[in-house]
N, C-alpha and C positions, 0 to 999 in steps of 0.2 A: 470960878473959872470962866474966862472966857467964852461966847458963843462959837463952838463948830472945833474948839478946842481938842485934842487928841487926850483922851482917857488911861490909855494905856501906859503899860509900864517900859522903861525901855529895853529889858529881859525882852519879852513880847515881841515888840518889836525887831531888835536883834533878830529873836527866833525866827520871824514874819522874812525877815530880808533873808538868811539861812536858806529858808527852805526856798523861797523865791528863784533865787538866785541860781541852787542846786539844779532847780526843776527847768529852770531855763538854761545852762550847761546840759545840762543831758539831752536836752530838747535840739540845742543846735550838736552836740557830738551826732548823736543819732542821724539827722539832716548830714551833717560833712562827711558822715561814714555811707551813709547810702547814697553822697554823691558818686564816690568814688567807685561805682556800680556804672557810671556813665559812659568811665573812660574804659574802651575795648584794649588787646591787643598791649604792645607794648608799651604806649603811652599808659596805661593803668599799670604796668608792671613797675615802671619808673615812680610814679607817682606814688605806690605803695612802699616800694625801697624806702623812699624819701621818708615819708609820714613814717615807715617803721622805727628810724633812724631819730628821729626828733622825738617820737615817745618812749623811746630805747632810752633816750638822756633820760628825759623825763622822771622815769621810774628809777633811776641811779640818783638821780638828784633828790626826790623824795626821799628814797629812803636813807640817802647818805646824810643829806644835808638838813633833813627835817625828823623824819620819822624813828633814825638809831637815836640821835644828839638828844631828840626829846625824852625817848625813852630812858638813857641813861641817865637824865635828871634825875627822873623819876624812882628809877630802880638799880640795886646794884648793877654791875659792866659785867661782870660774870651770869647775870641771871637773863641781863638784854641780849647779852651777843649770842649766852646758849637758844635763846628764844629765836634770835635770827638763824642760828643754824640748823636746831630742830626745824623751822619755817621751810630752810631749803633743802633740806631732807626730805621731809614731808610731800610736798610738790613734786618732789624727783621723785618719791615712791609712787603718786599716781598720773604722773606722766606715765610709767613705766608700763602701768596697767592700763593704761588708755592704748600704748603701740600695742599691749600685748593681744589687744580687740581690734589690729589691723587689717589692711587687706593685704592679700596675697597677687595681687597684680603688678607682673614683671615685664609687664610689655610696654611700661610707661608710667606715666604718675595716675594715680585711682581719684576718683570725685572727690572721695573723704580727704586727702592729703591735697589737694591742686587749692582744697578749701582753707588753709592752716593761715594764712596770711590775714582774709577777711573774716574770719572767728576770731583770732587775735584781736582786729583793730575792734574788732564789735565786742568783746570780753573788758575790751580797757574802756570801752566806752562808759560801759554799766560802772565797774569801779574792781580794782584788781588788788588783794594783799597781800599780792606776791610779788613783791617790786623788784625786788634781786634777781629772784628766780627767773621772772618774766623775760625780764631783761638779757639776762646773758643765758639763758636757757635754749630760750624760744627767740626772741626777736632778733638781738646780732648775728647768731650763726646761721640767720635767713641771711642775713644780708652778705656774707662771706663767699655765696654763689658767683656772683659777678665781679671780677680784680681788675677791670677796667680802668684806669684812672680815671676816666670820665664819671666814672659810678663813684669811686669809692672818694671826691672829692665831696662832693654835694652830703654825701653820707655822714660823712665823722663832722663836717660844719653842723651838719643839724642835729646829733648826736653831740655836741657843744653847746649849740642854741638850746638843744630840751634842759640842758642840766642849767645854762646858765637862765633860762625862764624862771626854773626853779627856785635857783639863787637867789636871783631878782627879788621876786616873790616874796620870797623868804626875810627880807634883809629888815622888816617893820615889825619879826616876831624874835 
C-alpha cells in the first residue's frame, strides 16, 4: 500500500462520517435554537410561528414519505399502520398525563405553558418518534392562534417547504 494510504474499511468510515455529520447537526440545531432566545417580544413570536410551521412539514414528510413507505417494505401494512396508531395513541395518553400535572393559573398563561413553543423546538432538536403526533398534536394547533392572512401565508409555505425538504431529500433513497 501506498505511504500515508487510509487503512480503513469503508463500513468504518461511512460510520466515521454518520456520526460526524450527526454531531455537527445537533451541534448547529442547538446554536439556531438558542438563537432564537435573542429575539424579544413579537419579532420572536413570529419567528417561532414560522420555524414551528417548517418542522410541522418536516415531521409529516418524514413520517409520510420516509419512515410509514419504509416500514411497509419491511413488514406487513396491517402490523406498520397498527404500530403508527398504537404510536399516536400512546403519545396522546401521556400528553394527557403531563396536562393532568398542570397549573391552575386563570389569570393568564403560567411559566410552564408560555414555555410549550421552545421545549418543542428544543425536543425536535434532540430527535422526536413522534412525527405524526408531534405534528398535528402539538405544533399546528399552536399555530391556529393567529388567522391573520398575514401569518397564516408565511405558515402553510413553510409547512410545504418542511415536507417538500423532505421529499427532496428523499428522492436518492
Amino acid at each position: 500500500m501506498p505511504c500515508g494510504s487510509d487503512h480503513r474499511r469503508p463500513e468504518s468510515l461511512t460510520l466515521t462520517y454518520i456520526i460526524a455529520f450527526s454531531l455537527l447537526g445537533c451541534l448547529g440545531t442547538f446554536l439556531l435554537t438558542g438563537a432564537f432566545f435573542l429575539f424579544p417580544g413579537k419579532i420572536g413570536k413570529a419567528v417561532i410561528a414560522w420555524v414551528v410551521s417548517y418542522a410541522a412539514g418536516n415531521l409529516l414528510g418524514a413520517a409520510f414519505l420516509g419512515l410509514i413507505p419504509h416500514a411497509l417494505e419491511e413488514i406487513p401494512t396491517r402490523q406498520a399502520l397498527s404500530a403508527v396508531l398504537a404510536g399516536i395513541v400512546l403519545f396522546f395518553l401521556l400528553e394527557k398525563l403531563m396536562i393532568w400535572h398542570h397549573c391552575h393559573n386563570i389569570e393568564g398563561p403560567c411559566e410552564m405553558h408560555g414555555a410549550t413553543g421552545w421545549l418543542i423546538l428544543a425536543g425536535n432538536s434532540i430527535h422526536n418518534s413522534s412525527f405524526i403526533y408531534v405534528s398535528l398534536a402539538d405544533l399546528l394547533p399552536t399555530l391556529h392562534g393567529d388567522n391573520r392572512l398575514r401569518q397564516n401565508i408565511p405558515q402553510t409555505l413553510l409547512l410545504i417547504c418542511g415536507i417538500a425538504t423532505i421529499a427532496l431529500l428523499g428522492k436518492g433513497h
